[in-house]
C-alpha positions in Angstrom: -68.7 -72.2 153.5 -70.6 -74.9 151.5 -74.0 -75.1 151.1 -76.9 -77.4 148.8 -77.9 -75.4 146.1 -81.4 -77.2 143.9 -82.9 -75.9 140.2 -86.6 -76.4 140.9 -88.9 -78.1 138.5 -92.5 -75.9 138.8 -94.1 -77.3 142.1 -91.9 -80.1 143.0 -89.7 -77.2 144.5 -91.8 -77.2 147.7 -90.1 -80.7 148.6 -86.8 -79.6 148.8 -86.1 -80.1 152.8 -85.4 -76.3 153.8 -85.3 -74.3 150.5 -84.7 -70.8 150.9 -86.5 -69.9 147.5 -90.4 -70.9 146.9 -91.4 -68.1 144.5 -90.7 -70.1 141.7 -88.6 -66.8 140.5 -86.1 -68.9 138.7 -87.2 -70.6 135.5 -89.2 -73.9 136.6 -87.8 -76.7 134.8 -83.9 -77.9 134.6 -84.7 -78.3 130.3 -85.8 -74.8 130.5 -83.3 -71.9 128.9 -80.5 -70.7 131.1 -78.0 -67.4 131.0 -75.1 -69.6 130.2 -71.6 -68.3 131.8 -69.5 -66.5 129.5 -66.1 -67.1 128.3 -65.9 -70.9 128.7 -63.6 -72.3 126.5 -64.7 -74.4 123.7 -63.8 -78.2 124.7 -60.7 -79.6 122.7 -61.0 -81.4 119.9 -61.7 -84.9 119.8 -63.0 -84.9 123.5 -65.5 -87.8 123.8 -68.1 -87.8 126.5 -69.8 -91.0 127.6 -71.6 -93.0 130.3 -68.7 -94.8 132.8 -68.4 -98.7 132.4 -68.7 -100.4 135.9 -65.1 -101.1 136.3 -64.3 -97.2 135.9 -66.2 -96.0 138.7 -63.6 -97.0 141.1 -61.0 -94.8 139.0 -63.4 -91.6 139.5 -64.1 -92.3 143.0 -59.7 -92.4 143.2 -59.9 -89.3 141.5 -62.4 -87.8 144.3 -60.1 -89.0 147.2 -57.1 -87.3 145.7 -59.4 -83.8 145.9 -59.5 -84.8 149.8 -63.5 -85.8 149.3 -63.2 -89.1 151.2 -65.6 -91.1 149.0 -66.8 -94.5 151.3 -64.9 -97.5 150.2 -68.3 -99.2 149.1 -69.8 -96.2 147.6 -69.1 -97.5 143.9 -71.4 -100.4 144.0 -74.2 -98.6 146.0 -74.5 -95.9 143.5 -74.0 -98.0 140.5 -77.2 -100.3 142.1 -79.0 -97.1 142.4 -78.4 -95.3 139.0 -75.9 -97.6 136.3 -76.1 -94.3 133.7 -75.8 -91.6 136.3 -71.6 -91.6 135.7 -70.3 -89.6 132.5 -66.6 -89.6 132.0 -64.3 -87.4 129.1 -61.6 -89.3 127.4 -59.2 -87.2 125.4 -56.5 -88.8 123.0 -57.7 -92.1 124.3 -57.5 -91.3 128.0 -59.8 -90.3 130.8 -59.3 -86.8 132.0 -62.7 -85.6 133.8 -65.7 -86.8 135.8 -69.2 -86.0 136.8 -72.6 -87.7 138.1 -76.0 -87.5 137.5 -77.9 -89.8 138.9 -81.5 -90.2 138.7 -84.1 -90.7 142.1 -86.9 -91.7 141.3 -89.1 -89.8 138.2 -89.1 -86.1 139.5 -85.7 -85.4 141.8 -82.0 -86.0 140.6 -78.5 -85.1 141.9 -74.8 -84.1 140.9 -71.8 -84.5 141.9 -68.3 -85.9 141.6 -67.2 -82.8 139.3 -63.9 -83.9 138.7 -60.9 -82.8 135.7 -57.8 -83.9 136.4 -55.3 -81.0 137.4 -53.4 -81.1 134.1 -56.3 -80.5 131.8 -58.7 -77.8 133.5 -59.5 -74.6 132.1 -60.0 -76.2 128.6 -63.3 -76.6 128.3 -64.4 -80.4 130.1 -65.8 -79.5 133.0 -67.9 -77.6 131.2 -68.9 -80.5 128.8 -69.4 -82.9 131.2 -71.7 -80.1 133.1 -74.0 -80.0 129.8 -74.3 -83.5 129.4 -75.4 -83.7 133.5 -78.0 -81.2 132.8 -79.1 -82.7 130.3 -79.4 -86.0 131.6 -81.2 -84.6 134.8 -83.7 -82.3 132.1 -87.0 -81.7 133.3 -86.7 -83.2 137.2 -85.6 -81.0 140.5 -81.7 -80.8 140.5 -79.3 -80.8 143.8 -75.5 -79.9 144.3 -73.3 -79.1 147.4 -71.7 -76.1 146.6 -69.5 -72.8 147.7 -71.3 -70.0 148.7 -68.8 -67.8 147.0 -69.7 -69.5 143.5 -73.4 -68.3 143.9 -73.8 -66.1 140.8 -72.5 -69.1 138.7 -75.2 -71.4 140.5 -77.6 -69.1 139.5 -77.2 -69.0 135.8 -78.5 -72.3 135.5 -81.7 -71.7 138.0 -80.1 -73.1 141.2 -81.4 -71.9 144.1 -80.5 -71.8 147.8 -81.7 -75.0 149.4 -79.7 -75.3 153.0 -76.1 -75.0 154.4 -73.9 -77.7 155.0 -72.1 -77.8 158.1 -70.0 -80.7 158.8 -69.0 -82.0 162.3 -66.0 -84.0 163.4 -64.9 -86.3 166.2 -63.1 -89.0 167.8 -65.5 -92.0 168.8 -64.1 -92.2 172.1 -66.0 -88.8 172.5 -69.3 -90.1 171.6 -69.2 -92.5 174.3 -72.1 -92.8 177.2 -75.1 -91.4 177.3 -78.9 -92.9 177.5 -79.1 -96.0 176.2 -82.2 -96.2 173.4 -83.5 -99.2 171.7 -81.9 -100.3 168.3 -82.2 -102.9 165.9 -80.3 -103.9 162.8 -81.9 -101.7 159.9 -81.9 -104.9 157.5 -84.6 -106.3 160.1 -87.3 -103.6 158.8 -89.3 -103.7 156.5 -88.3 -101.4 153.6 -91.5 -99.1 153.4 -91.1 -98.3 156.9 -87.1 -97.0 156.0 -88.2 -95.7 153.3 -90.7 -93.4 155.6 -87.7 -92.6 157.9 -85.2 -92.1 154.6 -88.3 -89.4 153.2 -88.1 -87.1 156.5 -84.5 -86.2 155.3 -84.3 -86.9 151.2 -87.0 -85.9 148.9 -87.2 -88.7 147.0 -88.0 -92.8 146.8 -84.7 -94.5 146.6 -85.4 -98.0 147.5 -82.4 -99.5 145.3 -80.0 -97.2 147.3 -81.2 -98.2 150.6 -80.3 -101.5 150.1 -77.4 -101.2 149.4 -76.6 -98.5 152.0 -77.4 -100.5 154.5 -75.6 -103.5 154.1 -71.5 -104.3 154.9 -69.3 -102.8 155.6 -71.9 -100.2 156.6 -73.7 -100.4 160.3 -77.2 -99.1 160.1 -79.4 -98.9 162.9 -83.1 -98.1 163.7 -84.2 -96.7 166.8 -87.7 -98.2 168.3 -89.9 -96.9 171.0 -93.3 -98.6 172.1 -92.7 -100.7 168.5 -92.5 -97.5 166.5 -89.7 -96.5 164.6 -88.4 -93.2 165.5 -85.1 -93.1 164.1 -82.7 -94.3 161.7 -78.9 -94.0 161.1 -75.9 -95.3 159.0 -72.1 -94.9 159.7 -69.4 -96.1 156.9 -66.0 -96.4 156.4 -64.4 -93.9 154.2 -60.9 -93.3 153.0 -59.4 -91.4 156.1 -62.4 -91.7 158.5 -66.0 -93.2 159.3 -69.1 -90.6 158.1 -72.0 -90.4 159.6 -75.2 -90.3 157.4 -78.4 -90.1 157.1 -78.9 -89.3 160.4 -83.2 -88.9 161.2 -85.0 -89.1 165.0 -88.0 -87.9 166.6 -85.9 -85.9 168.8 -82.7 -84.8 170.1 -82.1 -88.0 172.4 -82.7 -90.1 170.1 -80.2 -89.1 167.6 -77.7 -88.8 170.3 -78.1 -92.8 171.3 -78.1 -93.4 167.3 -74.6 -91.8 167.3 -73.1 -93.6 169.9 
């Protein structure tokens, strides 16, 4: 089972939508000193670590598909907008051969992801390289990852706590059909603070440059309105072997359902 696993930075903890850990038992900060895991291989010579160039993105985002991730087919250019030095990339002997992100929400919360080496090259040393350098770059704000339960004690060398599980649903649209009808509006038709309000109730951080992005083509965002008040928000968009669902925020259980369908 997967789950969201954060390193909390002293208070800022507390904003972590359902974290299981509060007691501020793990070291406070991501720059703070961890137990680091034994017997990692010391990367190979010559490996170079550095930020990705724009045009590379779509190469790592490849690499993702081909680990059956299904990265959304404008996801490059929405998290470029949102963080242009949150990609690192290892070249060895000239070529790429590993992948990971850090990218940067506002000035306290940060997230990574997109842990990639190619097949040929693992257990020499790059993941953990690029892992350092994400850490590092993330230093001194609350951290996220999705994660296997089963890889908790590693998590937990580097102060990552429980946050949430991740439990991911499935169906065909024809399914979704009917229901009560709610009132919708294109999300491009509100006013960014008020999305921003609705984005906070699930993410704990600003990301206004994201939004923006995230709710434009080939993405369908919608919010939902009662008596002039927004009460919910959702975005569907197309990925590489099916349409994903997310975020996903309403006042109530109806109201997510209509979003849905």
């Amino acid at each position: 089972m997967r789950a969201r696993w954060s390193v909390p930075s002293g208070p800022h903890v507390s904003r972590i939508r359902g974290a299981a850990a509060r007691s501020h038992a793990a070291p406070g900060r991501a720059d703070a000193g961890r137990v680091v895991p034994t017997r990692v291989p010391m990367a190979p010579p010559g490996l170079r670590v550095r930020p990705v160039g724009h045009g590379e993105l779509d190469l790592v985002l490849e690499w993702a598909d081909s680990e059956g991730w299904s990265p959304g087919r404008a996801d490059a250019g929405t998290f470029w907008a949102t963080d242009p030095g949150g990609f690192i990339i290892a070249e060895l002997e000239g070529g790429p051969v590993g992948a990971i992100s850090a990218v940067r929400y506002g000035a306290e919360y940060g997230v990574i992801g997109l842990h990639i080496v190619r097949a040929p090259d693992r257990g020499r040393g790059i993941g953990h390289s690029l892992w350092l350098h994400a850490m590092a770059r993330l230093a001194g704000r609350t951290i996220s990852i999705d994660g296997r339960e089963d890889q908790a004690h590693r998590y937990a060398q580097w102060g990552f706590v429980p946050a949430h599980g991740l439990v991911r649903h499935g169906a065909r649209a024809a399914d979704l059909a009917g229901g009560d009808a709610i009132a919708t509006r294109p999300a491009r038709d509100i006013p960014m603070p008020r999305l921003q309000a609705l984005d906070r109730c699930c993410f704990p951080a600003p990301r206004a440059a994201f939004l923006r992005r995230w709710i434009g083509p080939p993405h369908r965002a919608l919010v939902a309105e009662h008596d002039g008040a927004a009460v919910g928000f959702g975005v569907i968009r197309p990925c590489h072997d099916a349409h994903r669902v997310g975020p996903l925020v309403a006042r109530d259980a109806r109201t997510a359902r209509g979003l849905l369908r």
